[in-house]
N, C-alpha and C positions, 0 to 999 in steps of 0.2 A: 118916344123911346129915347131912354138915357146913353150917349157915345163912349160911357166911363168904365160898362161892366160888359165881360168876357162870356163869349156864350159857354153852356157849360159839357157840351159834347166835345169841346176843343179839352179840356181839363182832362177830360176821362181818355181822351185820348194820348195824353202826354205821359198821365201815371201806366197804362197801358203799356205801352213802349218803352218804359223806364224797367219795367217789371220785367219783361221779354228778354232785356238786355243783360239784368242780370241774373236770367235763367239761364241766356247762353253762356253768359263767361263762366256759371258754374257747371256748365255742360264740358265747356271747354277745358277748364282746371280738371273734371274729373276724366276727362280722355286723355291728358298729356298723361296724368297720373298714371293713367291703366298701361298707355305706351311707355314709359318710365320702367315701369315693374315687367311686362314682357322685354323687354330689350336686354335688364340685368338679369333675367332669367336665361334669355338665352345665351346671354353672354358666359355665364355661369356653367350653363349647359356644355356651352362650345370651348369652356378649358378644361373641363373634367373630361369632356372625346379627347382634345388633344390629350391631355395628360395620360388617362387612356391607352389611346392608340400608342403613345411614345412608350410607354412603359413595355407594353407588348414587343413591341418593335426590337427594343432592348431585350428584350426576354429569349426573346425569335434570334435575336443575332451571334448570342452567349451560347456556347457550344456545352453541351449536356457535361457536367464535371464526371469521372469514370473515378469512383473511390479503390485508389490500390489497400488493401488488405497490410498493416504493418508487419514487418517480419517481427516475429520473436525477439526481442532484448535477450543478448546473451549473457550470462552471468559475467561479473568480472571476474578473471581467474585469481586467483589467493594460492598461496605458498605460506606451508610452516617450517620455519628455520629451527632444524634442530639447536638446539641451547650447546655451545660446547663446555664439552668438560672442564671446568677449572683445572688450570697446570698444577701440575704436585710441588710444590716446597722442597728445596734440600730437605726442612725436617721433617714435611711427609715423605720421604724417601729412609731416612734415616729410622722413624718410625717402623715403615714396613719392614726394612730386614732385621729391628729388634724383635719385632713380632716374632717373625723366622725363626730368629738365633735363639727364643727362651723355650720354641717346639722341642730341641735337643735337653730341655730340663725334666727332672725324673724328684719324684720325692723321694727326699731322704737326701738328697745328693750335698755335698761339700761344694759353695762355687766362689769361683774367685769373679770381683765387682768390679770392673773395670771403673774408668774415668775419662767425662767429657762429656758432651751434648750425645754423641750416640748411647754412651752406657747409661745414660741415665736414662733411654729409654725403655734400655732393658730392665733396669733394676725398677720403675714405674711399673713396668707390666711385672713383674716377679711379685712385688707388692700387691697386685689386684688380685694376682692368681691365688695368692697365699688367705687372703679376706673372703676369697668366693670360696674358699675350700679344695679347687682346685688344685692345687699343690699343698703338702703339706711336712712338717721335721726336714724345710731345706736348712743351710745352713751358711751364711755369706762370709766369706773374706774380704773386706775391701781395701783399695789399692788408694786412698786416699782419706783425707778429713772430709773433703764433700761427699764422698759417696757415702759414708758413713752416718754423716749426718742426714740423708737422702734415705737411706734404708733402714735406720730406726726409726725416723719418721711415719715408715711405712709398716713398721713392726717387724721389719726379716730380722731372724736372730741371726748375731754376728760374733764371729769368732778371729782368731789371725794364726799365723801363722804355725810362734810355736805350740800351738793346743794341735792344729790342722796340718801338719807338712804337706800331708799328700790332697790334692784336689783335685775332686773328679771333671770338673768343668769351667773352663775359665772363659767367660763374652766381653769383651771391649769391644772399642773402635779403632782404628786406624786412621793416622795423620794421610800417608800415600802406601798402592799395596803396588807391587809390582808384577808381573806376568808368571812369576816364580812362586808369590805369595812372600814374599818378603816385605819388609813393613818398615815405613819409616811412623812414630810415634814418640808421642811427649807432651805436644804441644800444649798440652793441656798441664803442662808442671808436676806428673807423676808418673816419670820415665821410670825411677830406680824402684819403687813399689811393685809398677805394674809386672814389671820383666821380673821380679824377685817373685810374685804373686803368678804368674801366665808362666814360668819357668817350672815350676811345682805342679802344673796344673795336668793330667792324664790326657784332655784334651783343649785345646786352645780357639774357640771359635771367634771369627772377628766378623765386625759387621759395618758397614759401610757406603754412602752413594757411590753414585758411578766418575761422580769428579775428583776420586779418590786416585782412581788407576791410571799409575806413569807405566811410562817403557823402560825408564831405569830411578833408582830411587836419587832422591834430590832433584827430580825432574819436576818437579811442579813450580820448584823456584822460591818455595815458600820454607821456611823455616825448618833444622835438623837439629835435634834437641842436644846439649852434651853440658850434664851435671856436674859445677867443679865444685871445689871446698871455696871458701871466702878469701880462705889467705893466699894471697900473690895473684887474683883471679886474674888482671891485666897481664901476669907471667904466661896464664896458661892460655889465654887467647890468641896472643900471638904468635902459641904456637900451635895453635889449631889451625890457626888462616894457613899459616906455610904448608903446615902436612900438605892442605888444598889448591897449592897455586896453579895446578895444570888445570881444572874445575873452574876455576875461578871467583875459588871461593870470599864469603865477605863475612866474618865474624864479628857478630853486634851483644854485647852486655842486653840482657831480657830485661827490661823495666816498667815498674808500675806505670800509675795513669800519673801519678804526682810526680816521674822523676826518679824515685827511688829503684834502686835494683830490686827485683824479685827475690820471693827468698819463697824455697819448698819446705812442703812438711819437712824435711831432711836437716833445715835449715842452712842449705848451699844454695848457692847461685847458679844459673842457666845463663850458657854461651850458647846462640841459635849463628847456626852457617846455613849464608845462604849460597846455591850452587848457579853458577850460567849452565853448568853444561851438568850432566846425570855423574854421579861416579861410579868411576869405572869397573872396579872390583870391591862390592862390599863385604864379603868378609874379611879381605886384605885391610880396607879401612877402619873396620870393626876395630881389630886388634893393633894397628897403629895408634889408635883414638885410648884407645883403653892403657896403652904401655905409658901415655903421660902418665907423672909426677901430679896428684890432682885433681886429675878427672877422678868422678864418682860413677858415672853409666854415658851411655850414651840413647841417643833413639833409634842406632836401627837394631830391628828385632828380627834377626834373620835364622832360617829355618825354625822356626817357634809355631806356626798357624798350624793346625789341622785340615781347617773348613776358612774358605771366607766368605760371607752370604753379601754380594751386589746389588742394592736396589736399587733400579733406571726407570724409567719412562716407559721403557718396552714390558717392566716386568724384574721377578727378582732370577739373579742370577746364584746359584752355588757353585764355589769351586774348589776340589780337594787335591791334593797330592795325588 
């Protein structure tokens, strides 16, 4: 027998055991494996309890919310502010008592035209009333070139004086009217017309705002008309201020915009006095004023009015003798 070869039940036993061994360690890799996957399962397991149970716990400890009902939203409150009336204008003032004053006109009638921004509101409505058919065979006097040129414009037929002596109805304005109804007027450069015209007239209606009315005439402070001739007019001035020195009067030469003296249709000059204080007795002064050497008229137009129509803010006023 040869000492060189292996018996061969040793061999079968080697491969044997070799085999065994690596059936267990695959026995063994697949048990770690299976413990692996239960372990993350329950791990798994045991954070979705806790997560779980916490969320509860929380749910448990939060006190049930009790929904209050919202009140009603109140409206906001809103306000409409009446709009106020637009203030009236001296010439919507003026307006409305021309309105008034042309009420007292009649067709057929003879009327003397006054002059200034109020009669020309009359002699405008005379014109409308005359185109609407409303009035009709009036017949105008006017007391100036403007208003003249004013009411043919307008188609009133016009006549003067000597054709007209007698007129049945004469409407101007007034410079200032006094509690009397006496009237200072002029301002407008058609003193000696207007009083030669409203002197003729049956009745004399004047029309006027309400910042028209002093308590005595030259009381507004503003301007008292008195018509001279040209020649010596610095003669007659100076004696106009003296008549006035207790008054405190201030006699000014009336002059254009360029400087020049004013000149009336008349072709005379205007002396305007002006008063600190009212004067004191005007038909006393009338006839002082008039006995100059010179003068041609003056403005105040005393006892002449009929009617005077006031328009104010409150409303129109009339007031008669």
């Amino acid at each position: 027998m040869s000492s060189g070869k292996r018996p061969a039940s040793h061999s079968s036993l080697s491969l044997s055991l070799s085999l065994s061994l690596f059936s267990f360690s695959l026995l063994a890799m697949a048990i770690a494996a299976a413990a692996t996957s239960t372990a993350t399962a329950a791990a798994l397991s045991s954070l979705s309890s806790s997560s779980s149970s916490s969320s509860h716990s929380r749910l448990l400890l939060r006190a049930p919310r009790t929904l209050t009902p919202r009140a009603p939203r109140r409206p906001r409150p809103f306000s409409v502010k009446a709009l106020a009336a637009p203030a009236l204008t001296q010439d919507d003032l003026k307006k409305i008592a021309a309105d008034k004053a042309v009420e007292y006109v009649r067709s057929g009638m003879v009327l003397g035209l006054g002059t200034g921004s109020t009669a020309a509101f009359v002699v405008a409505k005379l014109g409308e009333l005359l185109k609407a058919g409303q009035l009709k065979d009036i017949v105008g006097v006017p007391t100036s070139k403007r208003t003249e040129e004013q009411a043919r414009g307008l188609g009133i037929p016009l006549s003067i004086l000597d054709d007209h002596p007698r007129i049945d109805l004469a409407i101007d304005g007034a410079d200032e009217v006094d509690p009397y109804l006496n009237l200072v007027k002029g301002r407008g450069g058609a003193l000696l017309r207007e009083k030669m015209v409203e002197a003729a007239s049956k009745e004399f209606v004047v029309v006027a705002d309400e910042t028209k009315l002093v308590d005595g005439l030259g009381g507004s402070g503003l301007a008292m008309p008195v018509e001279v001739v040209q020649f010596c007019w610095k003669y007659n001035l100076v004696r106009l201020q003296e008549l006035f020195n207790e008054e405190g009067c201030d006699a000014k030469l009336r002059l254009n915009q360029d400087g020049k003296p004013y000149v009336t249709d008349n072709s005379n000059y205007i002396v305007d006095l002006y008063f600190k204080t009212p004067i004191k007795d005007g038909p006393a002064a009338g006839k002082e004023i008039s006995s100059l050497e010179g003068v041609v008229e003056h403005g105040l137009f005393l006892n002449m009015a009929t009617a005077v129509i006031i328009a104010g803010k409150t409303g129109v006023d009339v007031k008669t003798k």
